[in-house]
C-alpha positions, 0 to 999 in steps of 0.5 A: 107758224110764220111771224110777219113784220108789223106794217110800222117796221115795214114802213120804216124799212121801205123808207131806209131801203133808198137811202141805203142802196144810195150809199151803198152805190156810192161807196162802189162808185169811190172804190171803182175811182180809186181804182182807175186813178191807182197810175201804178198799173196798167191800164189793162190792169185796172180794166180787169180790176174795176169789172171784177170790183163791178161784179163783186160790188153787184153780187153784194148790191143783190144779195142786200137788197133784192126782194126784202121779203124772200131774203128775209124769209131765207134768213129766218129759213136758215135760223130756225135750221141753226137752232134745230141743230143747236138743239140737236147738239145739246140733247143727248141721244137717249132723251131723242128717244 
């Protein structure tokens, strides 16, 4: 049996998601200014290292907040997984049979 989030939290977490994604984005945003202002490399250098903290910041940025639902319905996905095997590991082979 699939557990729903109650319209109240829903709310509460629709009401927190722009406010998170906002600090997110601006914690990228200083680590990327923190990285053109480092004068101790190249420029090339700081090229190639603010498009890999891009990249890096993007996948972070889509993995927290695309589709609340669906990454919720994996991670309770994965959970219910972890617990199976917890379980597996605890009982002993003859009680399986």
């Amino acid at each position: 049996m699939e557990r729903h989030l109650a319209e109240r939290d829903w709310k509460e977490l629709r009401a927190l998601h722009p406010v998170a994604l906002d600090r997110f984005c601006e914690c990228a945003l200083a680590e990327i200014a923190a990285t053109m202002s480092d004068t101790s490399r190249g420029n090339h250098e700081r090229y190639l290292a603010v498009c890999k903290l891009i990249e890096d910041r993007d996948h972070q940025l889509q993995n927290a907040f695309d589709d609340m639902r669906r990454r919720l319905r994996r991670k309770r996905q994965a959970l219910v997984q972890h617990c199976v095997r917890q379980r597996r590991h605890r009982t002993p082979p003859e009680a399986s049979l």
